[in-house]
PDB file with one MODEL, atoms N, CA, C and O in Angstrom:
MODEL        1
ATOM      1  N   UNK A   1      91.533  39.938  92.412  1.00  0.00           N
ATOM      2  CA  UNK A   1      92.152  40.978  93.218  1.00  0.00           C
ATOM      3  C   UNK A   1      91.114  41.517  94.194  1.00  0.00           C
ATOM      4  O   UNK A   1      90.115  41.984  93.646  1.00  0.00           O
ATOM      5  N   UNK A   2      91.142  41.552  95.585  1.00  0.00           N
ATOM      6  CA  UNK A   2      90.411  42.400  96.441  1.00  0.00           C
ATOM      7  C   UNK A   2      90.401  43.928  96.518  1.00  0.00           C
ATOM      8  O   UNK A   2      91.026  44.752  95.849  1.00  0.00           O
ATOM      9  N   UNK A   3      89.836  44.028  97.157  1.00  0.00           N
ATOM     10  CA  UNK A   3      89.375  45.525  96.856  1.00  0.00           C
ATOM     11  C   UNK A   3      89.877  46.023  98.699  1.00  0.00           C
ATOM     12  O   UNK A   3      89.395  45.371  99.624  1.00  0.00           O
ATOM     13  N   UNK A   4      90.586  46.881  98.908  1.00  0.00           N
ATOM     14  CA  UNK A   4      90.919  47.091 100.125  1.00  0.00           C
ATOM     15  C   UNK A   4      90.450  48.374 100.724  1.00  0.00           C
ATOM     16  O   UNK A   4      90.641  49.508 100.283  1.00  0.00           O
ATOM     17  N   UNK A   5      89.678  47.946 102.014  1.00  0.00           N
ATOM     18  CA  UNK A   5      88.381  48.976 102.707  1.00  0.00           C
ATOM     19  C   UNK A   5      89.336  50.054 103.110  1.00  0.00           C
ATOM     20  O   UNK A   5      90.090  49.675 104.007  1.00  0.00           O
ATOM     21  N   UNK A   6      89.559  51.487 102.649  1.00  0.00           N
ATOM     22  CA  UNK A   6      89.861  52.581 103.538  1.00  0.00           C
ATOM     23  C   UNK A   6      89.630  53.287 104.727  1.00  0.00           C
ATOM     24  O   UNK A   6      88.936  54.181 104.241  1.00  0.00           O
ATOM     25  N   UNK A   7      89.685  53.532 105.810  1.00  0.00           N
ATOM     26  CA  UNK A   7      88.774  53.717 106.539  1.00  0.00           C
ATOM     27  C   UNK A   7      88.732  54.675 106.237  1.00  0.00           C
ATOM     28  O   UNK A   7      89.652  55.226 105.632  1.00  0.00           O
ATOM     29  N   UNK A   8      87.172  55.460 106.686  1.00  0.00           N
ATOM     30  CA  UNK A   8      86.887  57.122 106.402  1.00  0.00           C
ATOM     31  C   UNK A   8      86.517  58.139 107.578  1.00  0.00           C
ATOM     32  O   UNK A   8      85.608  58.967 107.514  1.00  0.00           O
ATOM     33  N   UNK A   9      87.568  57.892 108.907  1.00  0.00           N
ATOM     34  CA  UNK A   9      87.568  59.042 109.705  1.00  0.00           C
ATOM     35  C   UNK A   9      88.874  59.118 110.279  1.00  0.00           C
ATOM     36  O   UNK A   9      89.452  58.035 110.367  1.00  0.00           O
ATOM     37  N   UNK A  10      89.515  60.180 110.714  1.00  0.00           N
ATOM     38  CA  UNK A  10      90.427  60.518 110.923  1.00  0.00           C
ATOM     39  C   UNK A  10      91.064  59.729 112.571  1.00  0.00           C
ATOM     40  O   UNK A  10      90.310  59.678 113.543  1.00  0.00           O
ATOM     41  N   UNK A  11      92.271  59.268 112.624  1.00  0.00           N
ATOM     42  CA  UNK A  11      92.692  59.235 113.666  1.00  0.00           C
ATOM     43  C   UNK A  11      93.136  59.989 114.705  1.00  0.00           C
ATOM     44  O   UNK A  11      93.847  60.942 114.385  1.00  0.00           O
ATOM     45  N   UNK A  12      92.958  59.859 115.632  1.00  0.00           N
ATOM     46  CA  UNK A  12      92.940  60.717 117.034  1.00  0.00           C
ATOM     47  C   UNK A  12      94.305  61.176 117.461  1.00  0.00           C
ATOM     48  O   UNK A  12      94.533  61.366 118.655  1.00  0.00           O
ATOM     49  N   UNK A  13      95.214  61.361 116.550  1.00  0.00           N
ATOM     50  CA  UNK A  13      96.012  62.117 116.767  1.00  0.00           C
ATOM     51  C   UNK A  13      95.937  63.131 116.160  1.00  0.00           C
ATOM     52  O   UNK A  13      95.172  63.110 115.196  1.00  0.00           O
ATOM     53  N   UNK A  14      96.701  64.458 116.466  1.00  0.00           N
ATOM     54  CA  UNK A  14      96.812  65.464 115.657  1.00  0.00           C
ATOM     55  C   UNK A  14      97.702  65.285 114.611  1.00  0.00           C
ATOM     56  O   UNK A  14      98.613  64.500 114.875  1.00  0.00           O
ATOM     57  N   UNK A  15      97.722  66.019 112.950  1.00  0.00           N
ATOM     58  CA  UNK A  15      99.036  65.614 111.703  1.00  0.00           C
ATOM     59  C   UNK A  15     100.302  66.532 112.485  1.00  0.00           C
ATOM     60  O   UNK A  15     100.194  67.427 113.324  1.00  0.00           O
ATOM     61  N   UNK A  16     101.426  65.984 111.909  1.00  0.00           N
ATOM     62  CA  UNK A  16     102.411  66.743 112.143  1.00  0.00           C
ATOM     63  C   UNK A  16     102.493  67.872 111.005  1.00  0.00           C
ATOM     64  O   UNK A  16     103.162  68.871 111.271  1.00  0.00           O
ATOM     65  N   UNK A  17     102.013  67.806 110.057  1.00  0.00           N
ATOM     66  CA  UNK A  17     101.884  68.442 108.988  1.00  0.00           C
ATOM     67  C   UNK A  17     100.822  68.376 108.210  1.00  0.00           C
ATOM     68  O   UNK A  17     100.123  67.384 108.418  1.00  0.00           O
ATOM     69  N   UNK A  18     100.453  69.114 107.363  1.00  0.00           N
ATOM     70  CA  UNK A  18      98.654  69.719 106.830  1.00  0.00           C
ATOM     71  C   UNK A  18      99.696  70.361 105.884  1.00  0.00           C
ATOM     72  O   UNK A  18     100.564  71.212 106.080  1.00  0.00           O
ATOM     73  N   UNK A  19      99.200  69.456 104.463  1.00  0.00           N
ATOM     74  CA  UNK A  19      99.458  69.968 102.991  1.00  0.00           C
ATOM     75  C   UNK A  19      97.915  70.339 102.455  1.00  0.00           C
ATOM     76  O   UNK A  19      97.073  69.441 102.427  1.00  0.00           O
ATOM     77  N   UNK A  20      97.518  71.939 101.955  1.00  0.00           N
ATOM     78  CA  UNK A  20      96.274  71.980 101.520  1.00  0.00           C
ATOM     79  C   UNK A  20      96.590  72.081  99.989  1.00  0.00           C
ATOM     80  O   UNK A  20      97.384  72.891  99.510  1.00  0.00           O
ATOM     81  N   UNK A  21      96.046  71.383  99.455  1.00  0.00           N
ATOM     82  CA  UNK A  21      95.532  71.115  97.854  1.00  0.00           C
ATOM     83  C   UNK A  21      94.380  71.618  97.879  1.00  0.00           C
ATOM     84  O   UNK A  21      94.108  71.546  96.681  1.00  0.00           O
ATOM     85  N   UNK A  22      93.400  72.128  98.412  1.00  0.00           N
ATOM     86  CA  UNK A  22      92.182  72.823  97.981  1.00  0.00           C
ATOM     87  C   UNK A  22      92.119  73.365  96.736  1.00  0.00           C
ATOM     88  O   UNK A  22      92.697  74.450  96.800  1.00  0.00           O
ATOM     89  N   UNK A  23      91.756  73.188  95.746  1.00  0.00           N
ATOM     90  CA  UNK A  23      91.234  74.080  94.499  1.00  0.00           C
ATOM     91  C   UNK A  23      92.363  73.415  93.637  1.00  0.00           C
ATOM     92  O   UNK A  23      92.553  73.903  92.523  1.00  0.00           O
ATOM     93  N   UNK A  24      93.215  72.237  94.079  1.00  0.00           N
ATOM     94  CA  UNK A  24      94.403  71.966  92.916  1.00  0.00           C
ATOM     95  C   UNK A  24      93.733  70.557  92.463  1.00  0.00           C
ATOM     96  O   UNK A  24      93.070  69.885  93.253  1.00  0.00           O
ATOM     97  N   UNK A  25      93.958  70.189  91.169  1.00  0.00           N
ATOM     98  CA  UNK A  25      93.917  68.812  91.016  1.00  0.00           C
ATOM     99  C   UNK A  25      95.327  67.997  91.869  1.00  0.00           C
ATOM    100  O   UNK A  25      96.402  68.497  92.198  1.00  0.00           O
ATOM    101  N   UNK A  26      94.858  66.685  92.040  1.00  0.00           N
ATOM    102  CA  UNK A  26      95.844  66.234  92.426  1.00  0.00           C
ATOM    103  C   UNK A  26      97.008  65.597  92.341  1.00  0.00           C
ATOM    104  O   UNK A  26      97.600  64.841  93.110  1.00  0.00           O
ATOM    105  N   UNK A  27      97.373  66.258  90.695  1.00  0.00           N
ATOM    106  CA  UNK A  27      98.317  65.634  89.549  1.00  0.00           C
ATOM    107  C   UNK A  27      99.339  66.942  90.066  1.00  0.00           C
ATOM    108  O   UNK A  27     100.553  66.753  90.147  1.00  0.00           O
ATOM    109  N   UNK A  28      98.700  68.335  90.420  1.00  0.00           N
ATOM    110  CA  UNK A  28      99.295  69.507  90.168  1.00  0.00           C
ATOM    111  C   UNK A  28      99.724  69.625  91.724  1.00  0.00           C
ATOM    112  O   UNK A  28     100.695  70.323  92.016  1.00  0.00           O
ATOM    113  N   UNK A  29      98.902  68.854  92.841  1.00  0.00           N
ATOM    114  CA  UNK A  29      99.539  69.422  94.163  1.00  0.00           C
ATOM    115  C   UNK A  29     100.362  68.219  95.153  1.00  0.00           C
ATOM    116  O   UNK A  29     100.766  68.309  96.313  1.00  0.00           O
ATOM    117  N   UNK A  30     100.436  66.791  93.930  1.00  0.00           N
ATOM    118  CA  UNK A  30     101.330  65.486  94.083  1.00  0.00           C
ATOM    119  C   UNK A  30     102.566  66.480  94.837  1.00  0.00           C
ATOM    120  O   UNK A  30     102.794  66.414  96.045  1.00  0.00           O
ATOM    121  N   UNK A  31     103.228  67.305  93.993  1.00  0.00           N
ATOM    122  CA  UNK A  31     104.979  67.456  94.003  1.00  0.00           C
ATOM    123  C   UNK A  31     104.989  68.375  95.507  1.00  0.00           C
ATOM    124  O   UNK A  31     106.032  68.307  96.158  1.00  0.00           O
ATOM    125  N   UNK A  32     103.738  69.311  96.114  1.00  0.00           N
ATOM    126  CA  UNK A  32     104.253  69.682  97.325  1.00  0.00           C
ATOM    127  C   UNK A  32     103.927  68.605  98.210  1.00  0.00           C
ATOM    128  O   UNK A  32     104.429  68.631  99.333  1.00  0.00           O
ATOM    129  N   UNK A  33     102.852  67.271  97.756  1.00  0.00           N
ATOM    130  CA  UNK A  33     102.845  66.205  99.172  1.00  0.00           C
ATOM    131  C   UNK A  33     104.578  65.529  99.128  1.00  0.00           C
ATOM    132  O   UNK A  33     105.241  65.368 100.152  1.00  0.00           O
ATOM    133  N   UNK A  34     105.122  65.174  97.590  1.00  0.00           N
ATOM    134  CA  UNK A  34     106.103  64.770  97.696  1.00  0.00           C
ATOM    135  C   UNK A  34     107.449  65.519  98.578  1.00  0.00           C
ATOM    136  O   UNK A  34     108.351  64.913  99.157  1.00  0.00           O
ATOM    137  N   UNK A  35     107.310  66.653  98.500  1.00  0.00           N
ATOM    138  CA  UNK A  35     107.988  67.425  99.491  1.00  0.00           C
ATOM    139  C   UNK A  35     108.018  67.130 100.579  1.00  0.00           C
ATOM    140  O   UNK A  35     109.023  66.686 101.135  1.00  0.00           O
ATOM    141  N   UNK A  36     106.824  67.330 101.166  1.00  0.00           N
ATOM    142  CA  UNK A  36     106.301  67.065 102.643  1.00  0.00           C
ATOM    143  C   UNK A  36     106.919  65.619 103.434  1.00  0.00           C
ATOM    144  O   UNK A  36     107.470  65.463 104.524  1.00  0.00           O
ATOM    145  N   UNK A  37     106.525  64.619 102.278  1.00  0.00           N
ATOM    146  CA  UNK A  37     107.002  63.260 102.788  1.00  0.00           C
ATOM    147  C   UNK A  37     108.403  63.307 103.255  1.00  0.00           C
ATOM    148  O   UNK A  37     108.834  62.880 104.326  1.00  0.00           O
ATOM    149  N   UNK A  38     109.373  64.172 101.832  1.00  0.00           N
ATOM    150  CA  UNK A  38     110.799  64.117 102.274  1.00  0.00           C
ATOM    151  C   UNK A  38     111.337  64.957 103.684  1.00  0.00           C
ATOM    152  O   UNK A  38     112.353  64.776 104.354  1.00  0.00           O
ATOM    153  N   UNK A  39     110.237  65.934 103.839  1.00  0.00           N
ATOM    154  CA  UNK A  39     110.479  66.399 105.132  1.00  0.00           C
ATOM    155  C   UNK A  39     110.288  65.926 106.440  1.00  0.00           C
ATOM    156  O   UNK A  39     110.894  66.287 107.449  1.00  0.00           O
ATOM    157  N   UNK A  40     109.336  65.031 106.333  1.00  0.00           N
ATOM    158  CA  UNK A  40     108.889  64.364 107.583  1.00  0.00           C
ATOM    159  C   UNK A  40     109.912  63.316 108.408  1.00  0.00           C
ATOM    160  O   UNK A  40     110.397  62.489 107.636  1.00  0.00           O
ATOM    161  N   UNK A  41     110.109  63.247 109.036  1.00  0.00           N
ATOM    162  CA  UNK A  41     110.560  61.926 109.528  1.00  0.00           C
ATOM    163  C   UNK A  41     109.579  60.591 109.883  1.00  0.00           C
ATOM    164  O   UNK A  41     108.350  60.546 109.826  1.00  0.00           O
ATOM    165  N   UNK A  42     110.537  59.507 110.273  1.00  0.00           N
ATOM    166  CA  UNK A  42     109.658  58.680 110.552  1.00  0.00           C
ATOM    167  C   UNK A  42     108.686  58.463 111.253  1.00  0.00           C
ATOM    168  O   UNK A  42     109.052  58.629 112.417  1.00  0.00           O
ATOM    169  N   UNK A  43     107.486  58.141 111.209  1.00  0.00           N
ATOM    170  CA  UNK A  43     106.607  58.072 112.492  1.00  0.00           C
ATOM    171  C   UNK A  43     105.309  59.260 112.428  1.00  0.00           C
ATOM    172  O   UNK A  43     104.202  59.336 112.962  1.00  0.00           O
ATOM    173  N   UNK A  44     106.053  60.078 111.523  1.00  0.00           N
ATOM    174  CA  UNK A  44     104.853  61.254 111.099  1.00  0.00           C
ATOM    175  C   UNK A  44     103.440  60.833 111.114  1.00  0.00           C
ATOM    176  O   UNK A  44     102.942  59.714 110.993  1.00  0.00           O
ATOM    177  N   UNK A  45     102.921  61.975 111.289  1.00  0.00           N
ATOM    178  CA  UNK A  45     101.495  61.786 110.466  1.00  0.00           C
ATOM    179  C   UNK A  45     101.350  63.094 109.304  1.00  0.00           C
ATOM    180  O   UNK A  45     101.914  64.139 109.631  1.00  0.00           O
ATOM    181  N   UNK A  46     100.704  63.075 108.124  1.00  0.00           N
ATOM    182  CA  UNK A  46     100.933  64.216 107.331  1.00  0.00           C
ATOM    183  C   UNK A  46      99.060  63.794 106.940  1.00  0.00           C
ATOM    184  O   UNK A  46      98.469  62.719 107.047  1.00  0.00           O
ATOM    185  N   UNK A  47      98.630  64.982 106.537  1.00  0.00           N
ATOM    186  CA  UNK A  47      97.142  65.053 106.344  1.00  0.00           C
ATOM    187  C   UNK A  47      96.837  65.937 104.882  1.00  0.00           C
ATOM    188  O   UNK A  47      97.395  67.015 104.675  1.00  0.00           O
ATOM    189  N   UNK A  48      96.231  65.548 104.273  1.00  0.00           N
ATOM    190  CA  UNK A  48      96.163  66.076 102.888  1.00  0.00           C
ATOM    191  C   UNK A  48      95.170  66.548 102.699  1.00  0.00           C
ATOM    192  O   UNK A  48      94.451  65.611 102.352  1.00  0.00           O
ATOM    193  N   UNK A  49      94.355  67.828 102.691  1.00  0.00           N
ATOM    194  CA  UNK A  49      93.309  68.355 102.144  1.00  0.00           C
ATOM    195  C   UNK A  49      92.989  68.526 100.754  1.00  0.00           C
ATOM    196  O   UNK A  49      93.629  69.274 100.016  1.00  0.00           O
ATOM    197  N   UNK A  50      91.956  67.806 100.376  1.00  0.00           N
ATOM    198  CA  UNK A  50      91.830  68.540  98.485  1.00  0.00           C
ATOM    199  C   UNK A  50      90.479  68.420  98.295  1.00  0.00           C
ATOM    200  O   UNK A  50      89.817  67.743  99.081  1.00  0.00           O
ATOM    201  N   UNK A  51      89.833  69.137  97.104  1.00  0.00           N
ATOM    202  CA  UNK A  51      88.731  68.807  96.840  1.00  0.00           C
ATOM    203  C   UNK A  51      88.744  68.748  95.588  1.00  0.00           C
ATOM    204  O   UNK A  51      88.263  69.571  94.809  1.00  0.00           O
ATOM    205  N   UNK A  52      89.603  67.225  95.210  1.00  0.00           N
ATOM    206  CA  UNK A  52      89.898  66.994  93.911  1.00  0.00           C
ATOM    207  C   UNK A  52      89.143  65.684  94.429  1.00  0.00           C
ATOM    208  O   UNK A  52      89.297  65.202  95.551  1.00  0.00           O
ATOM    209  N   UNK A  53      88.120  65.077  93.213  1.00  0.00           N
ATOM    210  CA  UNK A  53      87.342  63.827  94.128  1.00  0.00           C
ATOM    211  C   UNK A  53      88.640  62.240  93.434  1.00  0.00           C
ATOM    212  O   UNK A  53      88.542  61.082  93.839  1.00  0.00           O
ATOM    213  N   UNK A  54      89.309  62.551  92.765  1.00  0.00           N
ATOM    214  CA  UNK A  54      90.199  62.155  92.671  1.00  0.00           C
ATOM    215  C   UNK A  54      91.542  61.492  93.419  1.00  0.00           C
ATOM    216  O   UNK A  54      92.483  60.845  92.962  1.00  0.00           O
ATOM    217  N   UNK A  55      91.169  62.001  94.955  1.00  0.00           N
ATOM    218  CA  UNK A  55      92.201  62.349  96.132  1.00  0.00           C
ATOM    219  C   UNK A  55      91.742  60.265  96.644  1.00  0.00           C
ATOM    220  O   UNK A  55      92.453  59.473  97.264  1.00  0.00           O
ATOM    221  N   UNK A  56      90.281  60.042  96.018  1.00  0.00           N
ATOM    222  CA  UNK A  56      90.306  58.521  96.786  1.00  0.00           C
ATOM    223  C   UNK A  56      90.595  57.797  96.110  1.00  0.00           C
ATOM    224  O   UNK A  56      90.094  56.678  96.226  1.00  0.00           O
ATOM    225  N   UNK A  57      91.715  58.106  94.876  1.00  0.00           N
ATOM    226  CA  UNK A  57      92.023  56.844  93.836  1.00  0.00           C
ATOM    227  C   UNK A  57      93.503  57.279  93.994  1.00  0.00           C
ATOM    228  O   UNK A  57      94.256  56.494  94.572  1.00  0.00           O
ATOM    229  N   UNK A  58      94.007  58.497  93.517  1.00  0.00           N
ATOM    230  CA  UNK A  58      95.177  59.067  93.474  1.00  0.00           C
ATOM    231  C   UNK A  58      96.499  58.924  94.772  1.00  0.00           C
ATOM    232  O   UNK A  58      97.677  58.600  94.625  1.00  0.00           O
ATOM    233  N   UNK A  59      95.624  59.367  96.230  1.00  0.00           N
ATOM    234  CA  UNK A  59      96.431  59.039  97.351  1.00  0.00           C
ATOM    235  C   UNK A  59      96.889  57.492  97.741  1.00  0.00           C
ATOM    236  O   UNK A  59      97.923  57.176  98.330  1.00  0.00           O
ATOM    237  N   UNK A  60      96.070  56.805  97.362  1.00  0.00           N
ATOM    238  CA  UNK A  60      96.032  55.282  98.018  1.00  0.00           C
ATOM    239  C   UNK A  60      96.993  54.989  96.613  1.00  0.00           C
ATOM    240  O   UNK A  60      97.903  54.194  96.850  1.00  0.00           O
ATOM    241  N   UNK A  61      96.961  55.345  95.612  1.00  0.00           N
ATOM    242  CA  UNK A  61      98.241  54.502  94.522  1.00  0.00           C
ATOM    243  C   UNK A  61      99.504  55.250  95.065  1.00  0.00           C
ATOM    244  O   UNK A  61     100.582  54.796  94.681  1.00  0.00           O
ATOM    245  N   UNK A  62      99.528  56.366  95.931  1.00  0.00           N
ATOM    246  CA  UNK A  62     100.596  57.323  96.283  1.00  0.00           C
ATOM    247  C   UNK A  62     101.439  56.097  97.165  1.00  0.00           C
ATOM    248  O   UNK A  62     102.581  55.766  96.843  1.00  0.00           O
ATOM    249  N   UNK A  63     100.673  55.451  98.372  1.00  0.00           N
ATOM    250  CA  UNK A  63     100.942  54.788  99.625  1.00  0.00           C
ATOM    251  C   UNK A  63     101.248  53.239  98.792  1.00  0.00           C
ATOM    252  O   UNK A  63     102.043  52.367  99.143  1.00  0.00           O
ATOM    253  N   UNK A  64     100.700  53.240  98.073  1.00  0.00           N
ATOM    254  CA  UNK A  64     100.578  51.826  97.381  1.00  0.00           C
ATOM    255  C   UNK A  64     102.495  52.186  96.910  1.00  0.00           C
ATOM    256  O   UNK A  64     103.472  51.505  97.224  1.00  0.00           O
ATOM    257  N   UNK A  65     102.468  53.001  96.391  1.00  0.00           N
ATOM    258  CA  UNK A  65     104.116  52.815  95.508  1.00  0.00           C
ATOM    259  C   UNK A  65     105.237  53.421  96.409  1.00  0.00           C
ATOM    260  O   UNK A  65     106.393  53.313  96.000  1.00  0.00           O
ATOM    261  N   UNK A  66     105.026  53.992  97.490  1.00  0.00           N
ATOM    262  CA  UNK A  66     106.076  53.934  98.744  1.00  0.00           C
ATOM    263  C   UNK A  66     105.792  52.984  99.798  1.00  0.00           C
ATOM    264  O   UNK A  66     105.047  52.018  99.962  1.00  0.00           O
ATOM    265  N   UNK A  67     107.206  54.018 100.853  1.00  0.00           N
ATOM    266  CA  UNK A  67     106.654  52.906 101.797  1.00  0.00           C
ATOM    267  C   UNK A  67     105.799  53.170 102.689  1.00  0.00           C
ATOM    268  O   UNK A  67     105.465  52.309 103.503  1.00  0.00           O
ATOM    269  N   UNK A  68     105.201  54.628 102.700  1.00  0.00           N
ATOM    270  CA  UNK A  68     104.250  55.248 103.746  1.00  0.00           C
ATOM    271  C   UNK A  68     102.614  54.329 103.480  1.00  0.00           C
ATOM    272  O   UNK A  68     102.041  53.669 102.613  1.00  0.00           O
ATOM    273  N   UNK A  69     102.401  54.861 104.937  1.00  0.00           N
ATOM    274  CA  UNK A  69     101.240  53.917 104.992  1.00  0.00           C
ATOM    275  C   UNK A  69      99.419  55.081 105.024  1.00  0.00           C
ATOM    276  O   UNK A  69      99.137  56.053 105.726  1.00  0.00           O
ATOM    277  N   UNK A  70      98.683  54.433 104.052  1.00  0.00           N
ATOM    278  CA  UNK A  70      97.096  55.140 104.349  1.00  0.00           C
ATOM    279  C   UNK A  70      96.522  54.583 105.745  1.00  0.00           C
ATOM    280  O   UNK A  70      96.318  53.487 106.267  1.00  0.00           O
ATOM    281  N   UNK A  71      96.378  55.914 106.052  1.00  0.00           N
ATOM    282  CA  UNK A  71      95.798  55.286 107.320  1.00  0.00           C
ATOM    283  C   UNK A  71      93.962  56.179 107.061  1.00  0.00           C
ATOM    284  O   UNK A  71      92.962  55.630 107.523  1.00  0.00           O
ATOM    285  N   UNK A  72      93.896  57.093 106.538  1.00  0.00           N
ATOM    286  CA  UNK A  72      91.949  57.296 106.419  1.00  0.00           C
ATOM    287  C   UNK A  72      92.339  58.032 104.988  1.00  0.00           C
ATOM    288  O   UNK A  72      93.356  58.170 104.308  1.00  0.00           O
ATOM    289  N   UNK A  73      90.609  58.521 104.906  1.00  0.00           N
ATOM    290  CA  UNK A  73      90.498  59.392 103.954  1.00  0.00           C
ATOM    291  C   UNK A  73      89.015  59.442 104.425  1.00  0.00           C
ATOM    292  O   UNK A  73      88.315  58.430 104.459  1.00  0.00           O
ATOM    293  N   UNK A  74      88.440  61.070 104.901  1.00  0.00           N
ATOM    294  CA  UNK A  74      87.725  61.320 104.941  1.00  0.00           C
ATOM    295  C   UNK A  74      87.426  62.651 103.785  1.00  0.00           C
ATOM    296  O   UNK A  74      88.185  63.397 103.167  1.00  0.00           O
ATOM    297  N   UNK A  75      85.569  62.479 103.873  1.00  0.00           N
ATOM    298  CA  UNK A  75      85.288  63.031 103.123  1.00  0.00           C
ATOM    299  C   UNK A  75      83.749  63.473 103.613  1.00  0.00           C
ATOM    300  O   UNK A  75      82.793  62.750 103.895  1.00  0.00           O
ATOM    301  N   UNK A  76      83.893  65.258 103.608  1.00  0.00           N
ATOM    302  CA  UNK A  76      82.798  66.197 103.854  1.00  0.00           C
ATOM    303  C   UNK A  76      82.385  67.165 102.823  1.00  0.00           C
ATOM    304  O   UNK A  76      83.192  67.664 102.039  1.00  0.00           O
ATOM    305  N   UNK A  77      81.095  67.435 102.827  1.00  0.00           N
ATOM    306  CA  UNK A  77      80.576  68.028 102.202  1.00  0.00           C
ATOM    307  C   UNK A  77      80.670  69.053 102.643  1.00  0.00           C
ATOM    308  O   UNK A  77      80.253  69.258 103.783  1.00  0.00           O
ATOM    309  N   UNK A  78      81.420  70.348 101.674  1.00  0.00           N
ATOM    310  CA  UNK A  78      81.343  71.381 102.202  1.00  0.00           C
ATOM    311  C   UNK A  78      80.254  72.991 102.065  1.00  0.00           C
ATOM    312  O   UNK A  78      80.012  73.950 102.798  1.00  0.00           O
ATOM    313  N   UNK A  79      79.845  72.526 100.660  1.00  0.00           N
ATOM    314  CA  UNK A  79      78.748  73.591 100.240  1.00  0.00           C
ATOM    315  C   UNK A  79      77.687  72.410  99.335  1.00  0.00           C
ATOM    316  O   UNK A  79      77.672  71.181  99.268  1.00  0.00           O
ATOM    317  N   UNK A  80      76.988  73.339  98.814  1.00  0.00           N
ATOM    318  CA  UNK A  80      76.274  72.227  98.174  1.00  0.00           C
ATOM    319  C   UNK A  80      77.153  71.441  97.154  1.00  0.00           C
ATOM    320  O   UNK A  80      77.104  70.212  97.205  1.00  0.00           O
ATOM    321  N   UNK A  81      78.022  72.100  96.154  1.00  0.00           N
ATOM    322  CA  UNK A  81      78.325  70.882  95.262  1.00  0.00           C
ATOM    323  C   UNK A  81      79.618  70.576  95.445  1.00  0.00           C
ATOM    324  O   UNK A  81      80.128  69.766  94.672  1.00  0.00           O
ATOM    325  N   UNK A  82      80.404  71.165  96.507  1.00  0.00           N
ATOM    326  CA  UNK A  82      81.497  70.579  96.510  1.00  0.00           C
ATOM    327  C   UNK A  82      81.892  69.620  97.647  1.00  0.00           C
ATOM    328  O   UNK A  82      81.056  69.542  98.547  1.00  0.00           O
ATOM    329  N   UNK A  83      83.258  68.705  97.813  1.00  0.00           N
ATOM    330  CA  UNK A  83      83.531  67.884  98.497  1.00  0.00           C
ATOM    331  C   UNK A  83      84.657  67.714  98.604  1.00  0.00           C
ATOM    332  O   UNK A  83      85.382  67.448  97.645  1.00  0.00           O
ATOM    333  N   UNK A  84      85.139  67.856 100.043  1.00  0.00           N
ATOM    334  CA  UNK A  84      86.390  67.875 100.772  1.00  0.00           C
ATOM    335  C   UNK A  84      87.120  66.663 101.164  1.00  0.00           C
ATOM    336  O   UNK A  84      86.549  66.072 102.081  1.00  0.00           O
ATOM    337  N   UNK A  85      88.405  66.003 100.680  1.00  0.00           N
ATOM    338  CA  UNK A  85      88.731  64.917 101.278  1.00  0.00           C
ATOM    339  C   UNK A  85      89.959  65.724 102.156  1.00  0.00           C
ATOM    340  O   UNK A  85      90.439  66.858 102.164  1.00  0.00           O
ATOM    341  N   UNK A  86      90.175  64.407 102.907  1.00  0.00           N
ATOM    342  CA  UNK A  86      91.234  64.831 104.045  1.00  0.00           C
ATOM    343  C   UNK A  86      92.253  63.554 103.875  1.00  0.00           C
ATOM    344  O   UNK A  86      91.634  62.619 104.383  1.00  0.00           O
ATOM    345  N   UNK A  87      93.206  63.184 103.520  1.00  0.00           N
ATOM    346  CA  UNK A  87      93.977  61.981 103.536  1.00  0.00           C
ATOM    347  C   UNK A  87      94.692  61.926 104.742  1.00  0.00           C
ATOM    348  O   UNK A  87      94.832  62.858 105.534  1.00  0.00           O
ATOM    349  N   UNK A  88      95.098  60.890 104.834  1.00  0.00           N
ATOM    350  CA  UNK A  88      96.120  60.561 106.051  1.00  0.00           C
ATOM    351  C   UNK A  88      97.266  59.582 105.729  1.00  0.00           C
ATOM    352  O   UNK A  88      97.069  58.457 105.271  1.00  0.00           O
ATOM    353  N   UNK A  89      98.401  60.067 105.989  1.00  0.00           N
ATOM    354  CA  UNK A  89      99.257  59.377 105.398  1.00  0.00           C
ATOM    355  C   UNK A  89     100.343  58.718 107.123  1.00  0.00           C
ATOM    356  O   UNK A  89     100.565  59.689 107.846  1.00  0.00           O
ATOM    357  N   UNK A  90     100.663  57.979 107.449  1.00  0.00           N
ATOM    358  CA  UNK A  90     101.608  57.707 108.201  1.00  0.00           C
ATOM    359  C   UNK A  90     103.056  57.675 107.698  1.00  0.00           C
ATOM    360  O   UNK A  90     103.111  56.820 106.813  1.00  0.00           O
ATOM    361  N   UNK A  91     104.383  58.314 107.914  1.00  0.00           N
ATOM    362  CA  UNK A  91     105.715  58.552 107.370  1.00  0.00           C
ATOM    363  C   UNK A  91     105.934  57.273 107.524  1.00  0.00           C
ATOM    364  O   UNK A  91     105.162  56.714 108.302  1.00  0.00           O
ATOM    365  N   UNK A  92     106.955  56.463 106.900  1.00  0.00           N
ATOM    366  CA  UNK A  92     107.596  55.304 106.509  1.00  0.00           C
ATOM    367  C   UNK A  92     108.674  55.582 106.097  1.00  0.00           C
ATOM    368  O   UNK A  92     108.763  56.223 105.050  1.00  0.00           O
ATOM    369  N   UNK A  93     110.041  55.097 106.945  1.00  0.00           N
ATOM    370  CA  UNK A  93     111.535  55.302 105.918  1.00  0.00           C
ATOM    371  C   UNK A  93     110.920  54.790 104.951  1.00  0.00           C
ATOM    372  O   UNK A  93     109.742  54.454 104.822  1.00  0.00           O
ATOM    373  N   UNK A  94     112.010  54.739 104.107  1.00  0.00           N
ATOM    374  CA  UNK A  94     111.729  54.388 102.135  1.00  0.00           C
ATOM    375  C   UNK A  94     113.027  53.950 102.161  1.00  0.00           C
ATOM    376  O   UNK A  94     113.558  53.534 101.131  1.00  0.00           O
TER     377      UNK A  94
ENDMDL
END
């Protein structure tokens, strides 16, 4: 099985939508991205903030089991010990 490269900076568009998970694991702030998706239409972009380090295994099985597509996942350091990802999701009918 290959291992498939994420890219890790954001695309040059602006999201149509910004779900923040900051301070949630990402088991607990899944059900408002699942929201979000159903709100979006096609063609979206939706952007996921968390600083669950979890967000680079968890989001990509998210895209993996619909039909939306990963398009980044960046990740900044925001104080000394913590770390910010940013996902990017592209909308996909389903």
């Amino acid at each position: 099985m290959t291992e498939t490269t994420i890219p890790d900076s954001a695309p040059d568009v602006e999201p149509d939508m910004t779900v923040d998970n900051r301070g949630r694991g990402c088991a607990s702030g899944i059900a408002r991205v699942q929201r979000a998706l159903e709100d979006l239409p096609a063609g979206s972009l939706l952007a996921i903030k968390s600083t669950d380090k979890r967000a680079k295994e968890e989001y990509p099985k998210l895209a993996e089991q619909t039909a939306h597509e990963l398009i980044a996942i960046e990740s900044d350091r925001t104080r000394l010990l913590r770390r910010e990802y940013t996902t990017y999701l592209e909308i996909h009918s389903e």
